[in-house]
N, C-alpha and C positions, 0 to 999 in steps of 0.2 A: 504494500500500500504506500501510495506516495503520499505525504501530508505534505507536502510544500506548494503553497500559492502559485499562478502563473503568472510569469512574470507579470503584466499588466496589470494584474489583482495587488501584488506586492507593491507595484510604484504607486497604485491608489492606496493603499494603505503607509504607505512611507510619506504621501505627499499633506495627506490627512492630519498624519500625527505632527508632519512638521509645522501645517497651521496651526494644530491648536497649541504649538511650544509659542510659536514666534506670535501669534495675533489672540489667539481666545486668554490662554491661563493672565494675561497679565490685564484683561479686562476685568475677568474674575477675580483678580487679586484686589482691586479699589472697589469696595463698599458701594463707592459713588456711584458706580456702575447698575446696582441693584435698582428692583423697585423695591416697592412695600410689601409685594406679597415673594420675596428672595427668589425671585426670579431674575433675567437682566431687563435691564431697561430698553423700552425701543427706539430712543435714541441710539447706543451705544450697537442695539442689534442692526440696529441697518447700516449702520456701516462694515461690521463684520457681515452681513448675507453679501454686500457688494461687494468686498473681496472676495469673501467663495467665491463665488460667480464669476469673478475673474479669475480664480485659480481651476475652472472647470470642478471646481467640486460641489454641485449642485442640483438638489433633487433626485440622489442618485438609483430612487427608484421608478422613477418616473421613466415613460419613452424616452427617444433620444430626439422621436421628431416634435415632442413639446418642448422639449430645452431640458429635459433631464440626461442621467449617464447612464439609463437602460442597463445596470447591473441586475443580476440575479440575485437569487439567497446566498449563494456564496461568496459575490462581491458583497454584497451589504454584509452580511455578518466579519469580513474582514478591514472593513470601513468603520461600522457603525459601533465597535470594538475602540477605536481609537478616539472617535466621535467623540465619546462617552469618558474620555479622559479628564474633559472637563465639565463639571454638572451643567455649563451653556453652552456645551458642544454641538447636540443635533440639531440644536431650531438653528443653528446658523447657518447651515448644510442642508434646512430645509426636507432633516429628515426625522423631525420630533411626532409623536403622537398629541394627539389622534391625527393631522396632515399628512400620517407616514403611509397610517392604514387605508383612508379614507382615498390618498392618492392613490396607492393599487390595486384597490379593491374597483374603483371607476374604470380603470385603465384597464380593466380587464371585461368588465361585464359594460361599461358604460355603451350604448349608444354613437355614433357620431356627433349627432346633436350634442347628447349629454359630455360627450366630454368636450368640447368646444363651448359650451356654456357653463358647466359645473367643476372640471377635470383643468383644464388650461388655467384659470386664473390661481389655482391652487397652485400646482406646479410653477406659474412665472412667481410666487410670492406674494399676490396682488391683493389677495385673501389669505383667510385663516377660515376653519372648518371645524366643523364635529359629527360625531357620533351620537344620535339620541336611541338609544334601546331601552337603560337598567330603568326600575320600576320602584318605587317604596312596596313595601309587602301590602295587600298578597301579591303585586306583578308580579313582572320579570327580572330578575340577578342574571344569575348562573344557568340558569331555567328559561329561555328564550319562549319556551311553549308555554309557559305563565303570564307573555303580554296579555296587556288589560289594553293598552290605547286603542281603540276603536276609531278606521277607516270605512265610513257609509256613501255608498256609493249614489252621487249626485250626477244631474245632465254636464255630463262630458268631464267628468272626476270624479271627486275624492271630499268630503266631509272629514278631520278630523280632529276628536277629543280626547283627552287625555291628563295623562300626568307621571313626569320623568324625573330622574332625579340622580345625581351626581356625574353629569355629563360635562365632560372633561371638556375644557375650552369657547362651552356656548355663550360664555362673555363679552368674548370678542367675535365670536364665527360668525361669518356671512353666508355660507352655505351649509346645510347642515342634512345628512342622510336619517331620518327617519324609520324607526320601524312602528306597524302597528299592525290589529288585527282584521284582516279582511273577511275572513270563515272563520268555521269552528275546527277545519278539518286539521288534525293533529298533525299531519305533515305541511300540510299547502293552506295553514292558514292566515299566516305572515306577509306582507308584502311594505317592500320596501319604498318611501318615497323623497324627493327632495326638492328642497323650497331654500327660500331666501330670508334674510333676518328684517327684511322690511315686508317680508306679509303678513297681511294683517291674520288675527286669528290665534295667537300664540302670546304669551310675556316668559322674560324670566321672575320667578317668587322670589328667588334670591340666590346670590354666590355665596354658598355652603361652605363654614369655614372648615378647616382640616388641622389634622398635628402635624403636616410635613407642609415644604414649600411646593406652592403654588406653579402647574403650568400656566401660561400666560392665557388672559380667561376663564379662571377657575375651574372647581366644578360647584356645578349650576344645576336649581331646582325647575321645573320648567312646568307649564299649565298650556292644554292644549283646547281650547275654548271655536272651535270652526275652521279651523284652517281649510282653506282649501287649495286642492293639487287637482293639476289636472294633467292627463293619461300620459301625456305626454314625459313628464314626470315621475313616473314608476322606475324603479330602477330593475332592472331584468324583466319577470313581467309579475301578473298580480298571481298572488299564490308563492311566489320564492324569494320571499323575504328568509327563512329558513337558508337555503341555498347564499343567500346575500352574506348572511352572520356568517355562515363556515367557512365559503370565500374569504370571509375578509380575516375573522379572528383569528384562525390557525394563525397562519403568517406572522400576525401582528404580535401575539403569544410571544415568536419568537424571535421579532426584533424587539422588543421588550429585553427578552433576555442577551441580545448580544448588544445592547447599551448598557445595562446593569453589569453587565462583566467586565466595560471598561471603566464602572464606576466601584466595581471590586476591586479590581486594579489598583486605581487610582490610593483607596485606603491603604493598601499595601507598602505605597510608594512613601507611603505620609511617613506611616510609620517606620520602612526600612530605615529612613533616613533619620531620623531622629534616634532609633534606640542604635546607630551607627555610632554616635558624639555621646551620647546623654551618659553620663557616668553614675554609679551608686553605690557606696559602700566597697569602691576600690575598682570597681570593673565594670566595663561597660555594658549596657545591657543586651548588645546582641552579639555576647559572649557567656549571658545565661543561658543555659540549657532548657529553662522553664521559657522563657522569649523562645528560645528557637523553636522550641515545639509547637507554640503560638503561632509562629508565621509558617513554619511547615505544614501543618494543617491546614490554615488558610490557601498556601499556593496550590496545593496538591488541589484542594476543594475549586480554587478558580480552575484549574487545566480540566478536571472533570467536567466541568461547566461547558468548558469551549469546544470539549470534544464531542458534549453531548449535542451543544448548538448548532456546533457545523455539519453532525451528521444528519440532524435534523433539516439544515438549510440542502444539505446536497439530494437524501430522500424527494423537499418538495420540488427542487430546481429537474430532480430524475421523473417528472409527474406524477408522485403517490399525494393521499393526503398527508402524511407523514403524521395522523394523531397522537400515535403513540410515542412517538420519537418527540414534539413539538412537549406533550404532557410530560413527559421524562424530565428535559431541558427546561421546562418552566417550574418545576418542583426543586432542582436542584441547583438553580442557580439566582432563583427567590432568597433560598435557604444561604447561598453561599454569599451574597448579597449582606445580609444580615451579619453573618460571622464574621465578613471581614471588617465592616465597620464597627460593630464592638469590640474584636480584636483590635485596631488599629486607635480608640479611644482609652482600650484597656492599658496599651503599650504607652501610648502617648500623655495620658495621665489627666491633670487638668488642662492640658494646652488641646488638649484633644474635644475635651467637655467645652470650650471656649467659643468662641466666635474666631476664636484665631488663626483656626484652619478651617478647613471645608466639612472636616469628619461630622459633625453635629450635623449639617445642613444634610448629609449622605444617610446618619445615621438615623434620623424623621422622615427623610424619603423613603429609606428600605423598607419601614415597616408595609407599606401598600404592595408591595411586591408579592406579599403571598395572598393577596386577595385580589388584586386586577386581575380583569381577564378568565375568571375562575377562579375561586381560591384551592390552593394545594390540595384540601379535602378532596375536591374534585376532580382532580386532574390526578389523583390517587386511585379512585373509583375507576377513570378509563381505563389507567394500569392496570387494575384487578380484573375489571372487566374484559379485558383483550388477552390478559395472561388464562385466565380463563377460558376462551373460545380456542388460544391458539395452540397451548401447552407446551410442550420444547419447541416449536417454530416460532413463540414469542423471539427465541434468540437467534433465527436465522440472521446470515450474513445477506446482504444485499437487499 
C-alpha cells in the first residue's frame, strides 16, 4: 500500500500550511482581530479570502468551472488537515461548514438553474449559507424521519411551517437548504427546499447562545410561519429530501473530522513546545516519562484518526457510501479531538486555562464534536448494526 500523497495533492497541502504560517496564525495571534462571539472579524477575513484566492487556494471543493479546485475526498482531507491548523483557517479557504456541505451537496444534485442561482454565489464568496433540518423534540436530531416542519402543497408550490433550531450560521445566511415534511411515507416523505433570507414567511426567535465559540452566524432558532417555494425550488425532487441529508451528511461527517485533526494537531504543537523549555523540580518536562506518555497517547490517537479519515475519504472518492468507515472516523476523532486539548491544557498548566493560547478556545469547541452531525451514541449503533449484518467481512480489505 502506498500512503504517500501525489504529488499535486502534496504541493496543495504544502502550499496551504505555508498560508496559514505566513498570513492566518498571526491574525489569530491579535485579539483585535476577533469579534464578540471568538470568531474572526470580517474585516480582517476578507482580506485573508482575497489572498486565498490569489494563492488559488479557494473553495477547494467546489467545480473548477465555478472558480473552485474540484478536489476530491482525498484532496480535501489532505488540505482541510492543514486548514484547521489555525481555529480561522477554513472560512478563509472558503471551506468552513455548513458552506463546505451545502456547496457539495448543490454541486452534485443541484439543477443548472439551481446552481447558477443558489450554488455560484456560494462558491465566488458573495454569500454565506445554511442548513435548516434539527428540530426541538419531538422533531428531528439524529432522527431525520422525526421532521415535524410541514410543506403543503399550494398552486404552483410549497406552503411552509415550522420550527428549527440550532442551525449553524442562519444569522448571516442568504440562502438557506430546507428540509420538511411532504408525506407520511417513511422513506419519501422529506423533500428538500431552498429560498432566500428576504422571503417573507420565516424570522429568526433568536441566536442560541453556546459554551464554545461561535461560527460566524450563530446557531439560530428559526419559526417557519408561510413561507413559500415554488417547484422550481425543490432540490432533487419532492419525496428525496431523505436522499438530500445522506448526500450531503456522510461527506460532511467527514470533513468535520479532517478539520478537527488539524485542530488536534495544533494542541499538540502548543504543548510540545512548551513542556520542550518549561522546567520543574530540576528537569524539564518533556523529559518526564509521565508527559511523555501524555503526548504519546495523544499522537498515536491523532495518526489513528487520519488513517481512519483518509480511508474513509478514499472509500467515498472509490463511489461507496463509505457509512461505516465515515461513522468509524467520526467516533474517533471526536474523541481524539477532546484528549488532545485536555492533554495539551493538562501539560501546559495555567497558561493553557488562559486566554493566552488558543487551547481554551479549542478546548469549548471540542466539546460539540461528539454530538454534531450525530452524536457518537449513534454512529456507534451503525457500527453495531453493520458488524452485525456483515460478521468477519465487517473487516474486509477494499
Amino acid at each position: 500500500m502506498d500512503f504517500k500523497l501525489p504529488p499535486a495533492l502534496e504541493d496543495i497541502r504544502l502550499r496551504t500550511r505555508s498560508f496559514i504560517t505566513e498570513h492566518v496564525l498571526p491574525v489569530e495571534a491579535d485579539r483585535g482581530n476577533w469579534d464578540e462571539h471568538d470568531n474572526i472579524a470580517e474585516a480582517p477575513l476578507a482580506v485573508l479570502r482575497a489572498k486565498a484566492r490569489a494563492e488559488g487556494l479557494w473553495s477547494p471543493q467546489a467545480p473548477v468551472a465555478l472558480g473552485g479546485m474540484g478536489l476530491a475526498m482525498v484532496g480535501q482531507a489532505a488540505m482541510y488537515e492543514e486548514a484547521n491548523r489555525s481555529i480561522f483557517g477554513p472560512v478563509c479557504f472558503n471551506c468552513a461548514a455548513p458552506d463546505d456541505g451545502n456547496i457539495r451537496v448543490l454541486s452534485q444534485v443541484g439543477t443548472e438553474m439551481q446552481k447558477a442561482r443558489w450554488l455560484a454565489p456560494i462558491v465566488s464568496g458573495e454569500v454565506r449559507s445554511a442548513f435548516a433540518m434539527t428540530e426541538p423534540a419531538p422533531g428531528g436530531g439524529s432522527d431525520p424521519g422525526m421532521i415535524r416542519t410541514k410543506a403543503t402543497r399550494t398552486n404552483g408550490g410549497w406552503r411552509i411551517d415550522g420550527h428549527k433550531w440550532y442551525i449553524t450560521g442562519a444569522g448571516i445566511a442568504h440562502h438557506f437548504i430546507l428540509m420538511a415534511r411532504t408525506s407520511d411515507d417513511p422513506r419519501r416523505g422529506l423533500t428538500a427546499f431552498l429560498f432566500h433570507k428576504d422571503q417573507p414567511g420565516w424570522r429568526i426567535i433568536r441566536r442560541v447562545a453556546i459554551m464554545g465559540p461561535e461560527e460566524h452566524g450563530g446557531h439560530c432558532e428559526l419559526a417557519f410561519d408561510g413561507l413559500e417555494v415554488s417547484d422550481d425550488n425543490v432540490l432533487m425532487g419532492v419525496g428525496d429530501g431523505l436522499k438530500v441529508t445522506q448526500i450531503r451528511l456522510g461527506p460532511a461527517r467527514l470533513t468535520h473530522c479532517m478539520r478537527w485533526l488539524g485542530l488536534a494537531k495544533r494542541c499538540l504543537e502548543i504543548a510540545q513546545d512548551y513542556v520542550s523549555h518549561r522546567e520543574g523540580f530540576g528537569i524539564r518536562l518533556a523529559d518526564r516519562e509521565s508527559v511523555q506518555i501524555k503526548l504519546g497517547q495523544a499522537a498515536s490517537a491523532i495518526e489513528i484518526g487520519r488513517l481512519l479519515t483518509m480511508k474513509a475519504a478514499w472509500a467515498l472518492d472509490a463511489g461507496s457510501h463509505a457509512k461505516t468507515e465515515v461513522s468509524m472516523a467520526k467516533v474517533q476523532v471526536a474523541d481524539t479531538l477532546q484528549l488532545c486539548a485536555d492533554t495539551a491544557i493538562q501539560l501546559t498548566g495555567a497558561r493553557g486555562y488562559s486566554k493566552d493560547t488558543i487551547l481554551e478556545w479549542i478546548y469549548r469547541y471540542a466539546r460539540q464534536a461528539r454530538l454534531v452531525d450525530g452524536a457518537s451514541e449513534v454512529h456507534a449503533m451503525v457500527l453495531a448494526n453493520a458488524y452485525r449484518a456483515k460478521g468477519d467481512g465487517f473487516w474486509s480489505w477494499g
